[in-house]
C-alpha positions in Angstrom: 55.9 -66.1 226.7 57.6 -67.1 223.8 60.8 -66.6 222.5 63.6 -67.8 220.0 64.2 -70.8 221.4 68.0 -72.0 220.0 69.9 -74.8 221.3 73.3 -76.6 220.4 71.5 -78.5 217.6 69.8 -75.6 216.8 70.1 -73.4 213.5 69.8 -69.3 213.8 67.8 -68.8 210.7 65.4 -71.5 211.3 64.6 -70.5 215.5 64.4 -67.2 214.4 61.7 -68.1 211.9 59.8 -69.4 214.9 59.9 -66.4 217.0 56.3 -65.4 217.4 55.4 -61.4 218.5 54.7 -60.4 221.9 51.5 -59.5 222.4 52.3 -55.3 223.5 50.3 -52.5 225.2 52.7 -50.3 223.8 51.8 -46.8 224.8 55.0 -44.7 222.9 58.4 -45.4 221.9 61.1 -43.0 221.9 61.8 -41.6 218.8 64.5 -39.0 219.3 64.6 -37.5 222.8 63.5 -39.3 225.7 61.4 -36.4 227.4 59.3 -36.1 224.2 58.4 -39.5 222.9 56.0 -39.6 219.9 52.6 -40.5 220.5 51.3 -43.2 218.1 48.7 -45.4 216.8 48.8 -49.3 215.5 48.0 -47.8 212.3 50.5 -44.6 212.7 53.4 -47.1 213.6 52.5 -49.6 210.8 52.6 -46.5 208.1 56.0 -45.5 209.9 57.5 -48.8 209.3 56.4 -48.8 205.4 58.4 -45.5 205.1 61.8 -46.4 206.4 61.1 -50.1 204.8 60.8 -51.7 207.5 57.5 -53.2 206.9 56.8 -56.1 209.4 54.2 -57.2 212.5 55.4 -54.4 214.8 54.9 -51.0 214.4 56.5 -47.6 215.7 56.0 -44.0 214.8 59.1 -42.1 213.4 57.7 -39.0 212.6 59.7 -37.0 214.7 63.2 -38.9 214.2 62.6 -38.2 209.9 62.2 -34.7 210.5 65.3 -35.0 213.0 67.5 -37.2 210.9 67.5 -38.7 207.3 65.8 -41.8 207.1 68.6 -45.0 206.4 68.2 -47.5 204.0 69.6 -50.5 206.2 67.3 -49.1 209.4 65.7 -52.6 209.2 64.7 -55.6 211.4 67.2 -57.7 211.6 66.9 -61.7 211.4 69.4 -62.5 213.7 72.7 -61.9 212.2 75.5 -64.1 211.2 77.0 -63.4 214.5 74.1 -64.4 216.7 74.0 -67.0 219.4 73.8 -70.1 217.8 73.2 -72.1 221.2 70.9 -71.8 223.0 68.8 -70.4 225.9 65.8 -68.5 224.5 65.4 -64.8 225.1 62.8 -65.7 228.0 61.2 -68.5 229.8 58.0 -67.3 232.0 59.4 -65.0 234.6 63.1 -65.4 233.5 64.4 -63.3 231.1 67.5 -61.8 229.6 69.2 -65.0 229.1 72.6 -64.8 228.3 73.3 -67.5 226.4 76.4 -69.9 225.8 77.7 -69.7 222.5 79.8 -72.3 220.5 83.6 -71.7 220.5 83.9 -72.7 216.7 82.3 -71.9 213.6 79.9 -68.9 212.6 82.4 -65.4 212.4 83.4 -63.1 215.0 81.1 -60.5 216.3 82.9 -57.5 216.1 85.8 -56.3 214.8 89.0 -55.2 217.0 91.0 -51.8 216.6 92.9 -53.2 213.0 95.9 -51.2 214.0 95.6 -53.2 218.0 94.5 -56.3 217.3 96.1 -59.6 215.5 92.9 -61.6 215.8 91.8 -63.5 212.7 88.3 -63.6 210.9 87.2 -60.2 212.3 83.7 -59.0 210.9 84.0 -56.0 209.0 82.7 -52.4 211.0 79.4 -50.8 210.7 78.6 -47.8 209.0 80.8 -44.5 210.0 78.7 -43.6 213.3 76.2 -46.7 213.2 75.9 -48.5 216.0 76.4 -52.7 215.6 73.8 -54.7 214.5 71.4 -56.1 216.9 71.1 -60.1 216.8 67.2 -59.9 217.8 64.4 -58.2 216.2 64.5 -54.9 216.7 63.3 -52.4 218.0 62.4 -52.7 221.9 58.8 -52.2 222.7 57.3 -50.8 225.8 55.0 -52.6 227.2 53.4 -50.8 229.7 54.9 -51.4 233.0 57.1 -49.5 235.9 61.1 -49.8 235.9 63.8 -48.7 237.8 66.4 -45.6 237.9 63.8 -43.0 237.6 62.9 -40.1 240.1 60.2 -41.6 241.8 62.1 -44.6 242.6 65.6 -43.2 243.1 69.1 -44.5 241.8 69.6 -48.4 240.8 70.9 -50.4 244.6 73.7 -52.9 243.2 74.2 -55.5 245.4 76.7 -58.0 244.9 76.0 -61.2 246.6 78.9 -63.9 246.5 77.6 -67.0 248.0 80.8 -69.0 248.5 80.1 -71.5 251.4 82.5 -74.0 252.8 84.1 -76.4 249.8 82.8 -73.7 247.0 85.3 -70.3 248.1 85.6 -67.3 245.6 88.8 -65.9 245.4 89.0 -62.7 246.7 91.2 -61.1 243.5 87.5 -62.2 241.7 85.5 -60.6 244.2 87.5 -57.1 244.6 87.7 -56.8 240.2 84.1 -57.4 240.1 83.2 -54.8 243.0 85.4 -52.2 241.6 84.0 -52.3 238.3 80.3 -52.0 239.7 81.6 -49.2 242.0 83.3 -47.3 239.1 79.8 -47.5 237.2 78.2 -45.9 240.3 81.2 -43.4 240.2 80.4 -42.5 236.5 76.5 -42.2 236.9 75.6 -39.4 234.7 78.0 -39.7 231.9 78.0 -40.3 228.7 81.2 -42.4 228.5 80.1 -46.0 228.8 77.2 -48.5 227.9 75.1 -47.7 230.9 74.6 -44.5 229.2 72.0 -45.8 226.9 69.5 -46.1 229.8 68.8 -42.4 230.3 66.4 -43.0 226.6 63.9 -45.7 228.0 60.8 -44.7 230.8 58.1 -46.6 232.0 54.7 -46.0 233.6 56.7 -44.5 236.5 59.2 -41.5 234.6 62.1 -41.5 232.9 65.4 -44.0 233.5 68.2 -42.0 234.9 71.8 -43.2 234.6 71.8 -43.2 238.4 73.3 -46.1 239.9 74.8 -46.8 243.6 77.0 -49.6 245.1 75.4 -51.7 247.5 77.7 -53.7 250.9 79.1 -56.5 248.8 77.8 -59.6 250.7 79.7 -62.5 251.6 77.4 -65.1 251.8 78.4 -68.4 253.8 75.2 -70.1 254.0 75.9 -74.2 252.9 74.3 -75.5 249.7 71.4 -77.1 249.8 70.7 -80.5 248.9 70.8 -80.3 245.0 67.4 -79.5 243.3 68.3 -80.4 240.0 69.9 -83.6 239.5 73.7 -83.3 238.5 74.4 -86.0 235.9 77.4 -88.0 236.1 78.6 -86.8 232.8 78.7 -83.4 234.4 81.2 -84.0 237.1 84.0 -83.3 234.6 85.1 -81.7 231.3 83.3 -78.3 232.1 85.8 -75.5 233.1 88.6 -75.0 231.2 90.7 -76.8 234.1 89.0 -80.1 233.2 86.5 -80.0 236.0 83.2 -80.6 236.5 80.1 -79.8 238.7 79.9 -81.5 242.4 76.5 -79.5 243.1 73.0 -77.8 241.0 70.9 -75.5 241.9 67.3 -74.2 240.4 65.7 -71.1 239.7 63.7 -71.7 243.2 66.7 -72.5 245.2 68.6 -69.2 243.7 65.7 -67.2 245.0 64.9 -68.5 248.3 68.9 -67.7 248.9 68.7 -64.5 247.3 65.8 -63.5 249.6 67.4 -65.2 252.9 70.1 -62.7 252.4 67.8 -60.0 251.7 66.0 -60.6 254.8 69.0 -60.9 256.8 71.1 -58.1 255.9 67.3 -56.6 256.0 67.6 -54.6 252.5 64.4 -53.3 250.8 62.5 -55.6 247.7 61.7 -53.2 245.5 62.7 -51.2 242.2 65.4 -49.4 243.5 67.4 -52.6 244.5 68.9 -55.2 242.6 70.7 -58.0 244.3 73.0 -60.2 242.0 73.8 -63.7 243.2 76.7 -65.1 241.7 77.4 -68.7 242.0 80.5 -70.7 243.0 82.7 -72.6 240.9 81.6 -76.2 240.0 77.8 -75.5 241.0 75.6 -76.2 237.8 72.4 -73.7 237.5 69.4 -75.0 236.0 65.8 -73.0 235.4 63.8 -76.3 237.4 64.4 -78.7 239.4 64.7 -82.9 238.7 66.9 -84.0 235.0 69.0 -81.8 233.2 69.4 -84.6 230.5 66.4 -83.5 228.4 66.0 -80.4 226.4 62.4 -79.7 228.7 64.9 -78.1 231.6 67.8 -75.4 230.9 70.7 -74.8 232.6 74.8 -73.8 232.5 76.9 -75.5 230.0 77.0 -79.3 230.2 77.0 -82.3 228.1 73.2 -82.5 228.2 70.7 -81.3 226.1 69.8 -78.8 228.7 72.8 -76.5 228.2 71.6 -73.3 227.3 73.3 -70.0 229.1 75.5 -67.9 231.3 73.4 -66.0 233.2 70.2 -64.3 233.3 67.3 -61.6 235.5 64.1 -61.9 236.8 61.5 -60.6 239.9 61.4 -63.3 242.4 57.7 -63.4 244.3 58.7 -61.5 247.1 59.0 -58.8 244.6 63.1 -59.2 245.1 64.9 -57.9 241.8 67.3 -60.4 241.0 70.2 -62.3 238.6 72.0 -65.1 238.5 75.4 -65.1 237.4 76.8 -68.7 237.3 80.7 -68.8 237.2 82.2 -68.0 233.9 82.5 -71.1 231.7 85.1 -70.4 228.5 87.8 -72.8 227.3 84.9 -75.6 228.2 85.8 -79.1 226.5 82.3 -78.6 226.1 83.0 -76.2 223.0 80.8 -73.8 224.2 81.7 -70.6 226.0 80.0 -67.8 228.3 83.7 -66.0 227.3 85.1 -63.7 224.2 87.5 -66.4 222.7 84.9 -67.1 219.9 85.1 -63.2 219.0 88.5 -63.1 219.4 90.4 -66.2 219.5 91.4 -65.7 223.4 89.8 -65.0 226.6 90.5 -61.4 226.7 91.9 -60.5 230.4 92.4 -56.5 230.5 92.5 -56.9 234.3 94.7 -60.1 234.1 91.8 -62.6 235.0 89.9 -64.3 233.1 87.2 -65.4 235.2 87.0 -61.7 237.0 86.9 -60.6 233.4 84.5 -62.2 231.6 82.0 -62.3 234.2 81.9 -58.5 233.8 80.1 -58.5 230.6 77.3 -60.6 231.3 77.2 -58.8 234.7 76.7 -55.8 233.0 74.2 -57.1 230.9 71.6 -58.4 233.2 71.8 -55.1 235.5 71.2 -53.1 232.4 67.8 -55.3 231.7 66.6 -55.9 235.2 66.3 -51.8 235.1 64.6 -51.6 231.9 62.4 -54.9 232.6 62.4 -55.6 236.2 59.3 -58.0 236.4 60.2 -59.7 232.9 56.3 -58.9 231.6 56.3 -55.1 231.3 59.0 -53.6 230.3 61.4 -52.9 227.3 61.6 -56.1 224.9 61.5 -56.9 221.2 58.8 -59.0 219.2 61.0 -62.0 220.0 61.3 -61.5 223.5 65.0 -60.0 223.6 65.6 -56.8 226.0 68.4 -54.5 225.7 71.6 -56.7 226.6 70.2 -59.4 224.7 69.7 -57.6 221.4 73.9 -57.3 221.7 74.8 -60.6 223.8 78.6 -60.9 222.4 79.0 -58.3 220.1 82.1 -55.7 221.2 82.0 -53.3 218.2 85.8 -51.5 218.2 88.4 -52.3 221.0 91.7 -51.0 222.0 94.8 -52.4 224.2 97.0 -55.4 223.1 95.5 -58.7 222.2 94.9 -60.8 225.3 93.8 -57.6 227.1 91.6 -56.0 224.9 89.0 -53.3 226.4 86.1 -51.5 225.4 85.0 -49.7 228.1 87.2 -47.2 230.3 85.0 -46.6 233.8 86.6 -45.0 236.6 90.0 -44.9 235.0 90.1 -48.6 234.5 89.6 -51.0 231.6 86.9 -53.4 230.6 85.5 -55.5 228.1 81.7 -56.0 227.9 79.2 -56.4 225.0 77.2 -53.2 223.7 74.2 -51.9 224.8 70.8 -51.1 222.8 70.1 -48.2 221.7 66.2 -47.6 219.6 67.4 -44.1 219.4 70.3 -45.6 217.0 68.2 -48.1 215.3 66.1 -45.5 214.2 68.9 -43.4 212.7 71.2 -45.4 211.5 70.1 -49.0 211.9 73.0 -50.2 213.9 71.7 -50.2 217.6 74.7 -51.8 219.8 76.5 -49.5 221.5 79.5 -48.7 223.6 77.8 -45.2 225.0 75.6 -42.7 224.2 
């Protein structure tokens, strides 16, 4: 499948000139409200486009949204914007998808803009449109492609299970552990409303219904199992000057390795594979994740933030073979003396800690992120994703719109009483209206 493939050395404009379309059995796309979705044509959705301007290689009908709305002048497909991503993992590589990826530290502008009357952070982007969503930094707008996802009735509410796999030499810290669980368990607390970003799921559907913002905690998992010998081989380089602490990798891990743990567990704690589970595996400190095994010092691999040409991302989703629902969250890499971050310094000049940690805090957001797209494209292939291969999260990786608190603990999101920072959501329902798309709810 391919994607826009950016990398350190990478320029925006000129990857995202060499995005190429997925090729889509789009069926429908929701227009205004998700339990009546227009019904359109390649030639109904290319006329659709002309109207609102947004003439291109995709096509969606918004007959229903003009009569619902006006039409908006700026409702167009956006190259990525001056915000994007400028490092790079692509939007998806085969079966992996919804690549978060590392971003550099300097240079390029601040996503989004901080309450002015909250926040002393410098260079911040000016705000969208009175009730527009953000930008996107893909190509908007999603496309259906066909397939089944999750949170619908047939399938039942979304199974979170958080998997910390902290053996002997590699411990999590519990304070990590507990912020991370109590954030996924106040998202299961708010299922239903309309207050956070998990909100904007309710206006996406597959083959198999409607997606319901239905979402249940699974047993958090404390997984002891030893690391395997490494797949990828750790570079020398790499053994130092990653983490913010000076240190470095002492273990890697591929995409293969991450799944054959993920399913050990599954198997032991014997848990269901299918679309109403999703098990997120997040790595140790000083273990290095790469997508295959063998070198990480050429640009053919892609893995966490290193000196290598094969530093690419934070994070990221996919279906493993056994039909397991999956993501990998690698420890949160920000202050690197790499200059490239997984964290919110670059939008606003500081890791922002609302629950006074910063690795607890930033992993949050791309957390957040990957559960959102595993539910809307659980096998990678089918489900919701733009011409350039970006899903929901993606189309807002590191963009925050409005926050409130004190600098050094801005939040965006209040769930279950308590704060949190994590990038917006996509919304098509916005696009179409306003031509924003990123939000904080819906």
């Amino acid at each position: 499948m391919c994607g826009v493939v950016l990398r350190a050395s990478g320029n925006p404009e000129q990857a995202a000139a060499r995005a190429c379309a997925q090729p889509s059995t789009l069926v429908r796309a929701v227009a205004d409200h998700p339990r009546s979705p227009a019904r359109m044509t390649e030639d109904t959705m290319k006329r659709a486009r002309r109207r609102i301007g947004l003439g291109a290689t995709l096509t969606l009908a918004l007959a229903g949204l003009l009569a619902a709305a006006p039409a908006v002048a700026s409702a167009s497909p956006q190259a990525p914007n001056a915000c994007a991503p400028q490092v790079q993992g692509p939007a998806r590589v085969g079966p992996i998808a919804g690549i978060v990826p590392a971003v550099p530290v300097t240079g390029g502008c601040q996503t989004q803009s901080a309450s002015p009357a909250q926040s002393s952070s410098p260079a911040q982007s000016a705000s969208p449109a009175q009730g527009a969503g953000d930008p996107a930094i893909g190509t908007p707008p999603l496309i259906f492609h066909g397939g089944a996802v999750m949170g619908t009735r047939s399938t039942g509410p979304v199974v979170v299970t958080p998997v910390f796999w902290n053996p002997a030499g590699h411990p999590i810290a519990g304070a990590y552990k507990r912020i991370i669980d109590t954030y996924l368990a106040g998202v299961a607390a708010a299922s239903g409303q309309h207050t956070n970003v998990f909100s904007t799921l309710n206006e996406y559907y597959g083959s198999n219904g409607n997606i319901r913002y239905r979402i249940r905690l699974g047993a958090l998992i404390n997984d002891k199992n030893p690391l395997p010998a490494d797949g990828c081989t750790l570079d020398a380089q790499d053994t130092s000057g990653i983490y913010a602490d000076n240190s470095g990798y002492s273990a890697c891990l591929d995409d293969d390795q991450i799944i054959a743990e993920t399913d050990s567990v599954v198997a032991a704690h014997r848990l269901p594979r299918d679309l109403a589970h999703i098990y997120v595996m997040f790595l140790p400190k000083h273990v290095e994740s790469c997508f295959y095994a063998g070198s990480t010092t050429t640009a053919d691999n892609f893995c966490t933030i290193n000196h290598q040409p094969s530093a690419a991302y934070c994070a990221y989703h996919s279906q493993a073979p056994s039909g397991t629902v999956y993501a990998n969250l690698a420890f949160p890499i920000y202050q690197s003396p790499v200059g490239f971050t997984c964290g919110t310094e670059k939008n606003f000049g500081a890791i922002q800690t609302p629950n006074g940690n910063p690795d607890a805090d930033t992993e949050v957001s791309p957390t957040s992120h990957e559960i959102m797209e595993a539910i809307t494209d659980p096998d990678t292939s089918t489900g919701w994703y733009d011409s350039s291969g970006y899903e929901n999260g993606d189309e807002c990786a590191y963009v925050f719109g409005t926050t409130q608190g004190t600098p050094g603990k801005f939040y965006n999101q209040v769930i279950n009483h308590r704060h949190y920072l994590t990038q917006e959501e996509f919304s098509n329902r916005d696009f179409f209206r306003t031509g924003g798309g990123c939000l904080q709810s819906e």
